[in-house]
C-alpha positions as CSV (number, residue, x, y, z in Angstrom):
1,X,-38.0,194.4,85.4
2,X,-37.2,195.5,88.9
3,X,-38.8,193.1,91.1
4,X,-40.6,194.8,94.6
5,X,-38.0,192.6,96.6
6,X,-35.1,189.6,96.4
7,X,-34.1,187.5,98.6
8,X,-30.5,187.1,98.5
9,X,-28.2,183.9,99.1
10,X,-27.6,185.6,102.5
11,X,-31.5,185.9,103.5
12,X,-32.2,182.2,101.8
13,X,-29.8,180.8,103.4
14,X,-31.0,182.3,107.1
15,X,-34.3,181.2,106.2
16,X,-33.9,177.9,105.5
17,X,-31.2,177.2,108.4
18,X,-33.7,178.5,110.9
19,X,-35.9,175.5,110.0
20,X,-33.2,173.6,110.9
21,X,-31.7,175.0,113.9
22,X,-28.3,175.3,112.3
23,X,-26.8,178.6,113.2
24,X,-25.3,180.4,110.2
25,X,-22.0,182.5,110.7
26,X,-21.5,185.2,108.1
27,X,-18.8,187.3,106.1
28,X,-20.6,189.6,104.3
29,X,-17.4,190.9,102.3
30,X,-14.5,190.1,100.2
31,X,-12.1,190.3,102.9
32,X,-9.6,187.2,102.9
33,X,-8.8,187.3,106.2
34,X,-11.8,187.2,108.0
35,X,-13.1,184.8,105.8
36,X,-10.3,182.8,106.6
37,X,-10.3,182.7,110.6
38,X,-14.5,182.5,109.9
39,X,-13.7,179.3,107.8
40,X,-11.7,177.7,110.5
41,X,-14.6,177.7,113.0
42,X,-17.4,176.0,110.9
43,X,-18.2,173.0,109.2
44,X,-18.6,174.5,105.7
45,X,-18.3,177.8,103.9
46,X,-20.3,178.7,101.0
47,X,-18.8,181.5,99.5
48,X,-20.5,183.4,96.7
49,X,-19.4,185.3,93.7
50,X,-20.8,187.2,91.0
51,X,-20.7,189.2,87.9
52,X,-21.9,192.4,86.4
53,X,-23.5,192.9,83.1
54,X,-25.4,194.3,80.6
55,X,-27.7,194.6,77.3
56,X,-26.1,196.3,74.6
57,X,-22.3,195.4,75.1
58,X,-19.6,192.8,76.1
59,X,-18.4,191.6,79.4
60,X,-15.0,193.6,79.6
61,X,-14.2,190.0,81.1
62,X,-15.3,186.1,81.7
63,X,-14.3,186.4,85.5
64,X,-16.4,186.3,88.5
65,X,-16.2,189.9,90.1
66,X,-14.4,188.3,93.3
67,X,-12.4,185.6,91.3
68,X,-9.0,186.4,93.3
69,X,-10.9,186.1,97.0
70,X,-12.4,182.7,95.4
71,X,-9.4,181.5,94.4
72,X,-7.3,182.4,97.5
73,X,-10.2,181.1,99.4
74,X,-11.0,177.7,98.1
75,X,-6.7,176.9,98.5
76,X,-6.0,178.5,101.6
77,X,-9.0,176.8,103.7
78,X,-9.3,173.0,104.4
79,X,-12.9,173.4,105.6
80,X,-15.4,172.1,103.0
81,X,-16.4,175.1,100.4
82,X,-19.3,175.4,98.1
83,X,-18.6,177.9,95.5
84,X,-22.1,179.5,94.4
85,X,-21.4,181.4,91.4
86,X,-24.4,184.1,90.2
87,X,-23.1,184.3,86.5
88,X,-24.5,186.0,83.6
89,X,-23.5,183.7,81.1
90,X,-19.9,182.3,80.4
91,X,-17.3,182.6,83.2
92,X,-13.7,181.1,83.8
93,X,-14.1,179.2,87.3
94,X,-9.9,178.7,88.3
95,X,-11.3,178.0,91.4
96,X,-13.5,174.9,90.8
97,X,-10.5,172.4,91.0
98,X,-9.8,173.6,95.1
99,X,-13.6,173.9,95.4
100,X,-16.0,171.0,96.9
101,X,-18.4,172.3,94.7
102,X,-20.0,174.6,92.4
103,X,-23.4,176.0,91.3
104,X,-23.8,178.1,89.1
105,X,-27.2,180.1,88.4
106,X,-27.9,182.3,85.9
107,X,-30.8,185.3,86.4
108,X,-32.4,183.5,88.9
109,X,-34.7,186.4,89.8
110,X,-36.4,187.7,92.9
111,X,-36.5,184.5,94.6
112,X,-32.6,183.1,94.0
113,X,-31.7,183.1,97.4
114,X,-34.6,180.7,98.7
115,X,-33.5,178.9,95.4
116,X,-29.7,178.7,96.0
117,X,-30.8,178.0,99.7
118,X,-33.7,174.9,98.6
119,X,-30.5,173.4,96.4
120,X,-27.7,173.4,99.2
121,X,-30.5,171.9,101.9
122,X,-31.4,169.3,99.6
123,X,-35.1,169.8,99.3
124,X,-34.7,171.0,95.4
125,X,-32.4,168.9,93.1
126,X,-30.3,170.6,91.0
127,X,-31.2,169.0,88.0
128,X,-30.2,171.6,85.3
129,X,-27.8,171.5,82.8
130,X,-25.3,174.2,81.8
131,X,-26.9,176.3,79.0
132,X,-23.2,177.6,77.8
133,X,-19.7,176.2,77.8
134,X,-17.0,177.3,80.8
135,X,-13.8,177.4,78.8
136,X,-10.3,176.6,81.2
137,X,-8.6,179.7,79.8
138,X,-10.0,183.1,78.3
139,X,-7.6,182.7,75.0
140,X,-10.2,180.0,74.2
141,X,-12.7,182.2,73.7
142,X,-13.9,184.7,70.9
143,X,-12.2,188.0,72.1
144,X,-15.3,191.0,72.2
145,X,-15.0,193.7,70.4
146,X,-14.5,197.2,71.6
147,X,-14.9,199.1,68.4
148,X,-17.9,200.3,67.1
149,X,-17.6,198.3,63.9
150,X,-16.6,194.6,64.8
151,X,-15.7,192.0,61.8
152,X,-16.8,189.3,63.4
153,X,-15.3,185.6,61.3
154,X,-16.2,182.8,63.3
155,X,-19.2,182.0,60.9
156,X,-21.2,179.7,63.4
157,X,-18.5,178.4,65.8
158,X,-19.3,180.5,68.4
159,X,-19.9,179.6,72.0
160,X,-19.7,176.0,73.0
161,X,-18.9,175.2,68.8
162,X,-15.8,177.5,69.1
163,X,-14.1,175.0,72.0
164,X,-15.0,171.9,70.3
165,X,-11.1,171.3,69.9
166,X,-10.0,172.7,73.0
167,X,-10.2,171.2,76.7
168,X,-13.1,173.1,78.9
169,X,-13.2,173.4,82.6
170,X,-17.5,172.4,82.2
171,X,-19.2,171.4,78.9
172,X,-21.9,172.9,77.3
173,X,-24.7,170.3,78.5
174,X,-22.8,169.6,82.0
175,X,-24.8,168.9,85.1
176,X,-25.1,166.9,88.2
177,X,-28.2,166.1,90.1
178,X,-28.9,164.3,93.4
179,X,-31.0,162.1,91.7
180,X,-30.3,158.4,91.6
181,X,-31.9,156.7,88.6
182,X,-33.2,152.7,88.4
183,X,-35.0,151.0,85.9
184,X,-37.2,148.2,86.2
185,X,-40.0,146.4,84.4
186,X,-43.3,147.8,85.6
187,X,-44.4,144.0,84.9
188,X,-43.2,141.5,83.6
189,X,-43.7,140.8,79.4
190,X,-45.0,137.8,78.3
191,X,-42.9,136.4,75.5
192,X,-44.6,135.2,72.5
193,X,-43.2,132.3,70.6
């Protein structure tokens, strides 16, 4: 389904900043450099990457398209970075450790920039959980297959089963929120000798 029009991080973004009166400075590229001297001169960055895909065949990789601008990004600035990541399923994330933070969405659809733009304003909490696991190194993982016949033995540890013995940058299951949870008695029970 192609949808009649997105909104992209960019446009949410504008949108919701307007609201706000915040000005929004912009590097619409993957150009070091001028994101750089562009990071020195705000209060935050939000830098996005993504990844193509599609139905039918394997990912000739687990990185983000722009994982060596994130990377050199997120260590060469000092300014506060969000890292929005628009992933089609398992990625490697060697930037999340110089990172302030990271969101990851996956197909968010027509609408994912006033999404991504609701989250990083605060007025939506980002209350889901990761649906696969984000291994720390690709050798974790099982390898794809390029052939056109493809034996295939991990049986059913596949996914977030095949790391269970190895250390993962996020867990299947992983998730912050901005929620704050408290519990308290509604009233008060009676005890009953």
């Amino acid at each position: 389904v192609i949808p009649a029009s997105v909104v992209s991080v960019y446009d949410g973004i504008i949108g919701r900043a307007s609201k706000e009166n915040f000005t929004v400075h912009a590097s619409l590229s993957d150009d070091l450099d001028s994101a750089l001297l562009l990071a020195a001169q705000v209060d935050v960055v939000i830098a996005c990457g993504g990844a193509r895909t599609t139905e039918g065949a394997d990912r000739l990789s687990l990185s983000l398209d722009q994982e060596d601008f994130l990377v050199n990004l997120t260590t060469k600035t000092s300014t506060p970075i969000t890292i929005v990541a628009l992933a089609p399923g398992t990625i490697l994330t060697p930037f999340a450790n110089d990172a302030d933070a990271l969101l990851a969405i996956f197909f968010g659809g027509a609408q994912t920039g006033t999404a991504i733009a609701n989250i990083l304003f605060g007025d939506s909490n980002p209350a889901a959980k990761l649906p696969v696991t984000f291994p720390k190194n690709v050798t974790d993982t099982v390898q794809p297959c390029h052939e056109s016949i493809c034996n295939y033995t991990e049986d059913l540890y596949v996914g977030y089963r095949a790391l269970r013995n190895s250390q993962v940058a996020f867990p299947f299951g992983h998730g912050l929120s901005y929620t704050q949870f408290q519990y308290d008695w509604s009233f008060l029970p009676t005890l009953i000798d």
